[in-house]
N, C-alpha and C positions, 0 to 999 in steps of 0.2 A: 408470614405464611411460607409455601415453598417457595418464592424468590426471594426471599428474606434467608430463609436458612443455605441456599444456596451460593448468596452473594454472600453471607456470611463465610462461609467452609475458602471462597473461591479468595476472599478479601484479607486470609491467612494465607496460603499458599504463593499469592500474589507478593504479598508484602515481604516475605523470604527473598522471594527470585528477585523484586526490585533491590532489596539490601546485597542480592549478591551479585550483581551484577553490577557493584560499584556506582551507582546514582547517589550514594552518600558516601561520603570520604570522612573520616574522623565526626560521624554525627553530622558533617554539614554536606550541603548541595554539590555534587562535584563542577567545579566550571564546564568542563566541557560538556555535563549534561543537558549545558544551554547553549554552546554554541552550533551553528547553524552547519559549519563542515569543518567539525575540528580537528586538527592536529591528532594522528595517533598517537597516544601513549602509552607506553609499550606495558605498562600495570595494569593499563585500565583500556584494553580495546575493546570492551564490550560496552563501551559508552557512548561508540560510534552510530550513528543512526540506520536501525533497519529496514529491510522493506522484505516482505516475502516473497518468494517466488513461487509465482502462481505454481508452476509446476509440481513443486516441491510439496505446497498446499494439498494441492489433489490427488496426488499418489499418496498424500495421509490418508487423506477420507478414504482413498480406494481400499488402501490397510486394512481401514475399519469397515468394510465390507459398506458403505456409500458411494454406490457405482451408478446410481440416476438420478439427473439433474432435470429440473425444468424449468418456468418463470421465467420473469422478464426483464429482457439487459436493462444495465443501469451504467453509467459512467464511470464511478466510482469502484464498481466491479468490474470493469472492462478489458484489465489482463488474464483476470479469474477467466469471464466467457469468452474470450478471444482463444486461453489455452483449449476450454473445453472444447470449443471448434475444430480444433483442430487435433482432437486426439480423442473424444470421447465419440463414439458412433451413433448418428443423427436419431436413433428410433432410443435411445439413454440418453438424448439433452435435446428434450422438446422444448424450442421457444414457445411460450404458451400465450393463447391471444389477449389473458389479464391475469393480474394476480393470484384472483378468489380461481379462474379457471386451473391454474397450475396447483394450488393445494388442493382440488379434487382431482385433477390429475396422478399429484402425489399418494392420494387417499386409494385409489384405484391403483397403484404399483404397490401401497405396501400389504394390503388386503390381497393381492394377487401370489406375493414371492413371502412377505411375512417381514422384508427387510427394508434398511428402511433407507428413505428418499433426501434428496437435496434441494430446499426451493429457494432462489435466489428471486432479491426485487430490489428497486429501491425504495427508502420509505415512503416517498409518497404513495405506493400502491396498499401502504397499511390501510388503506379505504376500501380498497375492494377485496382483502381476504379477511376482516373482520368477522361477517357474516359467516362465509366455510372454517373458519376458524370455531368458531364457539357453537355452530349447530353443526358441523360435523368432526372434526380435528379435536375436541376440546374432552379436557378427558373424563368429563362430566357426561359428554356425549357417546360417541363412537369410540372417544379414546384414541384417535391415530396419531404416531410418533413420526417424526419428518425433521428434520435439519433442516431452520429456515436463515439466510445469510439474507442483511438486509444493509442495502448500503445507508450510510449515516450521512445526504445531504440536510446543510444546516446543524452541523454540528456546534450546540453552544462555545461560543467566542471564536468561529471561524467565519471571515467573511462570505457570503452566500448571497443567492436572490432572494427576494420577499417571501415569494411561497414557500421556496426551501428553509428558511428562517424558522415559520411557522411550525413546518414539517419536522423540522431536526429540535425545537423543543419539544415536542407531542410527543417523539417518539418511544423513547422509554416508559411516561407515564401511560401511553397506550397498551407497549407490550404487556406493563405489570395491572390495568386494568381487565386484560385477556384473560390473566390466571398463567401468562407466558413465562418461562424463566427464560434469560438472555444474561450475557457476556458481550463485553469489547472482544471483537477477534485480536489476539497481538499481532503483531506485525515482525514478527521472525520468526521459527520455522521450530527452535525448541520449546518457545510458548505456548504456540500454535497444537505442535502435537497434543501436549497436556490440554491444552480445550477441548480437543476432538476426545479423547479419551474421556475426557469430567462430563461432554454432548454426550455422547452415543453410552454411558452407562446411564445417563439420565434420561436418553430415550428406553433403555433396557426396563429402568426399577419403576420409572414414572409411566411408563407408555402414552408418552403426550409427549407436542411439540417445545423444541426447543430454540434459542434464537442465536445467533451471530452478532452484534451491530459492527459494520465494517467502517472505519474511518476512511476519510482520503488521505491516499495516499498509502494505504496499509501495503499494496503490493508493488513489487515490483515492475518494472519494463518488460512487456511482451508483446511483439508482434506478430500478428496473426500470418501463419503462411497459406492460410488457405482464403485469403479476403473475398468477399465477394465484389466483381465483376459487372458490369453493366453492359450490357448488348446496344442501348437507348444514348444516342450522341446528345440529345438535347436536355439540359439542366432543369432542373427545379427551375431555378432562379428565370433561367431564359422562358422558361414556360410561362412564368407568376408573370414576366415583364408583356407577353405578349397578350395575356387573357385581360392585363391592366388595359389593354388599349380598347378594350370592347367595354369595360366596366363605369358607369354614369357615375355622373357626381353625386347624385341625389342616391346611388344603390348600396346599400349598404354590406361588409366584409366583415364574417368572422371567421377568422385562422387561426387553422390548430394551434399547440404546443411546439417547439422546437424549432429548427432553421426556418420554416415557412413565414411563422412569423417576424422572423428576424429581417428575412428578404424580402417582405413585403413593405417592411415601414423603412429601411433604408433605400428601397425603389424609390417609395413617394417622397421620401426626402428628398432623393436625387432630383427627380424632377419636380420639385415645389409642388406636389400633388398635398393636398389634405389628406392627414391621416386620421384626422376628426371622424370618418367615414367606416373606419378599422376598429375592430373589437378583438386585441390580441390574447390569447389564451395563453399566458406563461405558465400553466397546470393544468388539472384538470384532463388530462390528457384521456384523448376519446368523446368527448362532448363539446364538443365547437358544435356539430351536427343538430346536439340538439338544442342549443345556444340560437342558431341560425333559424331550426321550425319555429323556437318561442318571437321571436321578431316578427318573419313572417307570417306568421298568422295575424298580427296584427297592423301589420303594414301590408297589405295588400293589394294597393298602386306601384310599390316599387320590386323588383327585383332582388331580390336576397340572397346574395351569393354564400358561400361554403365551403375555402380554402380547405379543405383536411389533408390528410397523408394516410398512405396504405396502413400502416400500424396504429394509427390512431381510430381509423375507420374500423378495423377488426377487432379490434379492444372493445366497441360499444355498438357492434353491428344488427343490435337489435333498432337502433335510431333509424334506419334505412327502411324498414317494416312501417314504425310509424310515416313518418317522410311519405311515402308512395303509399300507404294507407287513408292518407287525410287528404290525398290529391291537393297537395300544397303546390298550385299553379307558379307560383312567384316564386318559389326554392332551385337557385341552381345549384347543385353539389358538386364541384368540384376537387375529383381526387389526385392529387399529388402523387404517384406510386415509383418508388425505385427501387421497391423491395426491399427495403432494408431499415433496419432504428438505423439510422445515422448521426443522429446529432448522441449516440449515448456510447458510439462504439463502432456501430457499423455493421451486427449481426443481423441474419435475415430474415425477413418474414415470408409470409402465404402469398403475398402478395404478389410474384409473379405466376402464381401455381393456381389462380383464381380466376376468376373474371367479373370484374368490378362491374360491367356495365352488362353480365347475364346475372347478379344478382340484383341490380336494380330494377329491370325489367321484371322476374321475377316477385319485384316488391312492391310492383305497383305503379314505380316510375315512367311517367309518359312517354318521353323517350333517352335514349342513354346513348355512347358516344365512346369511342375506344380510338383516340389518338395519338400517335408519334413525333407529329413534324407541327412548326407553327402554321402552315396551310392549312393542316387539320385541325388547330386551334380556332384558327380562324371562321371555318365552315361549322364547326360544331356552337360558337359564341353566338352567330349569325343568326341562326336558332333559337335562339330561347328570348323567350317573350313574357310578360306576366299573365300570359290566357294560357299558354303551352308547355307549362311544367307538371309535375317534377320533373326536372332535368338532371340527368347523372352524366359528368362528361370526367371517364376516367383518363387522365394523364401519363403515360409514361414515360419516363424521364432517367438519366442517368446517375450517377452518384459523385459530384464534384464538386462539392462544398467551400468556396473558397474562402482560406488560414485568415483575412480580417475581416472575416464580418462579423458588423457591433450587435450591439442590444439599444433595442428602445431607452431615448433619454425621460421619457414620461414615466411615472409612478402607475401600477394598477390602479387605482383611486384614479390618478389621472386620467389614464386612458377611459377607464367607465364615465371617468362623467364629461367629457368629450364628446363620446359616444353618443350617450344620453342625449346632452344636448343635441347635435345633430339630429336624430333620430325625431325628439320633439319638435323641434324648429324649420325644421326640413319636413317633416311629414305629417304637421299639423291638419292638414287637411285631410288626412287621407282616412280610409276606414280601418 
């Protein structure tokens, strides 16, 4: 179909540039196209390995008159949004609070101006723009065109996490089951161009979405000059450590996606705590919350706490409706906020521009809680009981992530059935 005759046209033009760009020497492999930092040769220096510079990137798209960005950071694309931060103006690069949100965001800039938009993600979010993809975006539908850049964890034959694994085979048989056409972005800046060119005539003739997949490593070194800042002395980490100390054996933890999890299971390592007790979300991102109601509702003697983080919380904040809807007594929520993705980059969210614990109140939640210092950790833990929830006690905390920390030694598989067990063995009796 059309990604057929497109990967077709693109898998000529490609096959030239790679023949001329010296990667075949006399019909064979050239050595240095294998080696890892090789030797310039002064015949052959375009054999040397590139990487793009973001910059160079986006003053293409700008060329081609793609001047708004929105979506959500991803690691992988992390010098791409690091640059936009710091050159493209905040109301043209909306970090959007999910995927599917940022391709109706895109859908409303290009309906507005007629031109057309940038949505960045990483694959894992092909879950949630599925949906606005093919009942709105799809050119069967509405027909809207968009430049989607989608970074490629799990890239077949690169080592990755399990989810990402998952995620990075699916990805393409996903885009081509959309009716999506996509490209590998190349990774130097004359390749590059001609994709932006072969995109944006194929959003002109097709008037439908088109895709990016971004490898790691495709760009280059950038660092953001405009980083964001924390006002908040006290850590994630130092917060996780001190809410542990009010947390029962028998209560059960699930935490989000990202550092949280990370800091939490190397806590209880440290201190020979059980992690049997912990249900870590290595995906998923946005649904620990509701991960946490499905338990408590059925454990209802114990405590059920609710590690999340401000980005992850905003991604799925209709969970907080239900939560304080079903007066789930025994749900503590605890939110993590440092306003920022940080384990993907470090760009910002709402999350200081909100107020986590007037939207729970607002939701239903019994009572809510807005602390700084571990005294106030302490007073707001103190508090909750399994007769006196929902309890929302938002956190805020600083941004300091420190360079070794590990990952869980347990497999997912493992950790669920850990869990599991806990969960039945422990709470056998209860209702």
């Amino acid at each position: 179909g059309i990604n057929a005759e497109y990967m077709g046209f693109n898998f000529m033009r490609r096959l030239i540039r790679y023949l001329s760009r010296g990667y075949l020497v006399n019909n064979k492999p050239s050595r240095l196209a294998s080696v890892k930092n090789p030797v310039p040769d002064p015949r052959l220096t375009e054999t040397i390995r590139d990487f793009l510079d973001p910059g160079e990137y986006v003053n293409c798209l700008k060329k081609s008159n793609i001047d708004f960005f929105t979506g959500v950071p991803d690691s992988l694309l992390k010098q791409f949004c690091s640059y936009l931060a710091d050159s493209v103006d905040p109301s043209n690069n909306i970090i959007a609070a999910n995927e599917g949100n940022a391709v109706a965001i895109a859908a409303g800039y290009h309906m507005s101006t007629g031109r057309y938009p940038c949505v960045y993600m990483q694959n894992s979010g092909l879950g949630n723009v599925i949906n606005p993809l093919l009942s709105l975006a799809h050119q069967g539908v509405y027909s809207v065109p968009m430049l989607l850049m989608i970074g490629w964890r799990g890239e077949p034959g690169k080592k990755d996490e399990p989810q990402h694994m998952i995620q990075g085979e699916k990805t393409a048989p996903l885009l081509t089951a959309t009716g999506i056409s996509y490209e590998v972005l190349p990774d130097y800046i004359e390749g590059a161009t001609e994709a932006i060119d072969s995109a944006v005539n194929y959003l002109k003739t097709r008037n439908s979405p088109f895709a990016f997949i971004v490898k790691r490593q495709t760009f280059g070194d950038y660092v953001q000059k405009t980083a964001l800042v924390s006002k908040y002395s006290m850590s994630r980490e130092e917060s996780i450590a001190k809410i542990m100390q009010y947390i029962g054996e028998f209560d059960p933890i699930i935490a989000t996606t990202g550092f949280a999890s990370r800091e939490l299971y190397e806590m209880q390592k440290k201190i020979k705590k059980t992690t049997s007790n912990s249900f870590l979300c290595v995906g998923s991102m946005g649904h620990a919350s509701g991960i946490a109601l499905g338990v408590a509702t059925q454990k209802k003697s114990r405590r059920v706490f609710c590690l999340d983080g401000d980005g992850a919380a905003i991604m799925h904040m209709g969970s907080l409706a239900l939560i304080g809807g079903h007066k789930i007594k025994n749900y503590v929520h605890v939110i993590l906020n440092n306003g920022s993705h940080e384990s993907v980059g470090g760009q910002p969210t709402v999350g200081f521009d909100i107020s986590f614990k007037g939207i729970a109140k607002a939701c239903g939640y019994a009572q809510s809680f807005e602390v700084k210092t571990a005294e106030e950790i302490q007073k707001a833990m103190n508090s909750c009981t399994i007769e006196n929830g929902p309890t929302m006690i938002e956190v805020k905390c600083g941004i300091n992530t420190r360079n070794n920390l590990g990952r869980p030694k347990e497999s997912p598989k493992q950790n669920k059935k850990g869990f599991m067990d806990f969960l039945m063995k422990q709470f056998s009796h209860s209702s």
